[in-house]
C-alpha positions in Angstrom: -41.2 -27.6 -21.8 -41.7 -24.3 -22.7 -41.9 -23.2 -18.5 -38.5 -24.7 -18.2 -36.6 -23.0 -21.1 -38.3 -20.1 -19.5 -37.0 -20.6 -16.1 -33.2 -22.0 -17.6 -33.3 -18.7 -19.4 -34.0 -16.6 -16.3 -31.3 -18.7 -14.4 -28.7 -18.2 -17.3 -29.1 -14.4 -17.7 -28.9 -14.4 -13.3 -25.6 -16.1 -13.4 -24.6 -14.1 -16.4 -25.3 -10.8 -14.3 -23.6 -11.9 -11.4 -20.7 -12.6 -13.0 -20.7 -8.8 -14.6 -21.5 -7.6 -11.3 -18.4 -9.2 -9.9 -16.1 -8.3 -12.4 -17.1 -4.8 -12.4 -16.8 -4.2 -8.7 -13.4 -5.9 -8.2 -12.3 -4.2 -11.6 -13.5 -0.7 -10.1 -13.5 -1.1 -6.1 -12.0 -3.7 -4.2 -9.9 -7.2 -5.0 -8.0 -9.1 -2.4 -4.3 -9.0 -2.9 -1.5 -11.0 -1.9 1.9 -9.9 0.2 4.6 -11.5 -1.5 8.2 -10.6 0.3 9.6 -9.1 3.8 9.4 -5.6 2.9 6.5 -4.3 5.0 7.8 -6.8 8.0 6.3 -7.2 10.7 3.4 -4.8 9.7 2.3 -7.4 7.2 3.9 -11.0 6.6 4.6 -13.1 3.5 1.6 -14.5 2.4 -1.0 -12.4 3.8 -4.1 -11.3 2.1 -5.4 -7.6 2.3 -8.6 -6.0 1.5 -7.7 -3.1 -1.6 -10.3 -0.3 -1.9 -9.5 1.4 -5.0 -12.0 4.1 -4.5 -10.1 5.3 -1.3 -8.6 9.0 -1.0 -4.9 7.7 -0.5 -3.6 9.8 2.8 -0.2 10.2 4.1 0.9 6.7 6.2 -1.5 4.4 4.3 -0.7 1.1 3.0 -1.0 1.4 -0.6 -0.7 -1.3 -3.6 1.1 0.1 -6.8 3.0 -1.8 -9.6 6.7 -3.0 -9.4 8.9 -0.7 -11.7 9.1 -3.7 -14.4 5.1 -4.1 -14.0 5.8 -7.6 -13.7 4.5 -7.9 -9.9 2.3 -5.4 -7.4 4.3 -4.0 -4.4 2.5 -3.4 -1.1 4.3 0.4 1.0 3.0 2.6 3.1 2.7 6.7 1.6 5.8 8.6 3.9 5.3 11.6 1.6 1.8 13.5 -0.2 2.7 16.0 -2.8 4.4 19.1 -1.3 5.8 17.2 1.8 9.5 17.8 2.4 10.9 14.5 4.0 14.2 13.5 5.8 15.7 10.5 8.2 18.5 11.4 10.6 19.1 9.9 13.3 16.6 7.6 12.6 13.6 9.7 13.0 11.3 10.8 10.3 11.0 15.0 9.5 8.2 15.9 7.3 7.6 19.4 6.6 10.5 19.8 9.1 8.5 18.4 12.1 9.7 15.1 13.8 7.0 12.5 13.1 6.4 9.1 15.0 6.4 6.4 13.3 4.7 3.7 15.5 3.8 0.9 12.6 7.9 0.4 13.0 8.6 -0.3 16.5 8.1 -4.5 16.0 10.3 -4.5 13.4 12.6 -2.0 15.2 13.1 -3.8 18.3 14.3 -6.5 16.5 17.4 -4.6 14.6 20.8 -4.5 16.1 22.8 -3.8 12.9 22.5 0.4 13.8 20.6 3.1 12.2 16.9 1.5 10.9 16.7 4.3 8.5 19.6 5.2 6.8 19.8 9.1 6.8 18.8 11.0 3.8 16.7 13.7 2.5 14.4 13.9 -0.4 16.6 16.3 -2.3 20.1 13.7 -1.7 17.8 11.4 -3.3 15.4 12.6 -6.4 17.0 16.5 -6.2 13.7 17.4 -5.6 12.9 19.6 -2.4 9.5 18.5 -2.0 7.5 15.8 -3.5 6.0 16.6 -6.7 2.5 17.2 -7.4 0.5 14.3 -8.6 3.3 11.9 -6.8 4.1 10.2 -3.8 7.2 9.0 -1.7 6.6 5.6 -0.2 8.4 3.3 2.2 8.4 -0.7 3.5 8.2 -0.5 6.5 11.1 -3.0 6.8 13.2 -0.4 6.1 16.7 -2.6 5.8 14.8 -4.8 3.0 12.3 -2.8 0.6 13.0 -1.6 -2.9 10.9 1.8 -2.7 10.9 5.5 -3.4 14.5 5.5 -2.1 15.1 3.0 -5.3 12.5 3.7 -7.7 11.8 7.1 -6.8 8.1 9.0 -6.5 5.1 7.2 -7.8 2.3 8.9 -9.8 -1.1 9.1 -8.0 -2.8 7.2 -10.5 -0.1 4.6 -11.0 -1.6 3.7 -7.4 -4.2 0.5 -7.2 -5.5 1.7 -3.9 -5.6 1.5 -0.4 -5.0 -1.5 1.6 -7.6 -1.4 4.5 -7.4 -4.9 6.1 -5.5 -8.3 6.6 -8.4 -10.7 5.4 -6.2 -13.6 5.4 -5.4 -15.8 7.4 -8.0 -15.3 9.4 -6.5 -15.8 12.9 -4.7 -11.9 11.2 -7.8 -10.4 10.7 -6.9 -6.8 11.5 -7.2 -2.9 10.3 -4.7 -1.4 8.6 -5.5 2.2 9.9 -2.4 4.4 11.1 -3.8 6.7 14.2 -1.4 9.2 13.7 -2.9 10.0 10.1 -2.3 14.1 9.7 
């Protein structure tokens, strides 16, 4: 008797350990989140599961998880502007810093628009007043740029207001896929 309480203790305090184990790393450094809504069509779809690494450096073009403005959901963007980026649309191309930059996670969705312009012309200071983006923020975009409430709506996001990086589609599988821009800076 006494081997087994011995051996139902080790097993209990295992599964107890586990358990802490796996709270702390998907508290601290990854989770699986959900895409719920069109706003980062066709880079990712309703539905979808992604891979979040919370411990990532967050880079211009990266797909990022953050908070809705009401904190009542998580929204899923990809970072346009790092702190000290100037950013403007016209003509539908993308200037940071005053350089034209390609924007090639777009051209699916794109090819698919007939109603004009994809990107509605602005600059950062038409929309915040702010010339560049502000230390410790970020500008971020859908990537279906006709449906997405983002930094054109809610304006920058803080840094740290940001869950993390979302590296992968994990789900469903037949998606499986990276999330990596090439044309990181």
């Amino acid at each position: 008797m006494k081997h087994f309480l011995s051996e139902a203790f080790e097993f209990i305090v295992s599964i107890v350990i586990g358990i802490a184990v796996a709270i702390l790393l998907t508290t601290f450094v990854f989770q699986q989140v959900q895409v719920d809504g069109h706003s980062m069509d066709n880079t990712l779809q309703d539905g979808e599961r992604l891979f979040l690494w919370k411990l990532a450096k967050i880079n211009r073009f990266d797909v990022v998880v953050l908070d809705s403005p009401d904190k009542t959901k998580l929204f899923v963007k990809r970072v346009i502007g790092m702190p000290g980026d100037s950013i403007e649309f016209k003509d539908d191309q993308l200037f940071l810093n005053g350089q034209v930059v390609a924007e090639p996670y777009l051209d699916s969705k794109k090819s698919e628009y007939t109603g004009g312009k994809f990107t509605e012309d602005f600059s950062l200071e038409e929309l915040t007043g702010e010339s560049t983006v502000p230390e410790g923020k970020v500008f971020v975009m859908g990537d279906n740029r006709q449906n997405s409430t983002d930094s054109r709506v809610i304006g920058f996001v803080d840094m740290d207001a940001l869950h993390g990086q979302a590296t992968h589609i994990i789900w469903p599988l037949s998606e499986f896929s990276s999330l990596s821009v090439d044309s990181k800076e």
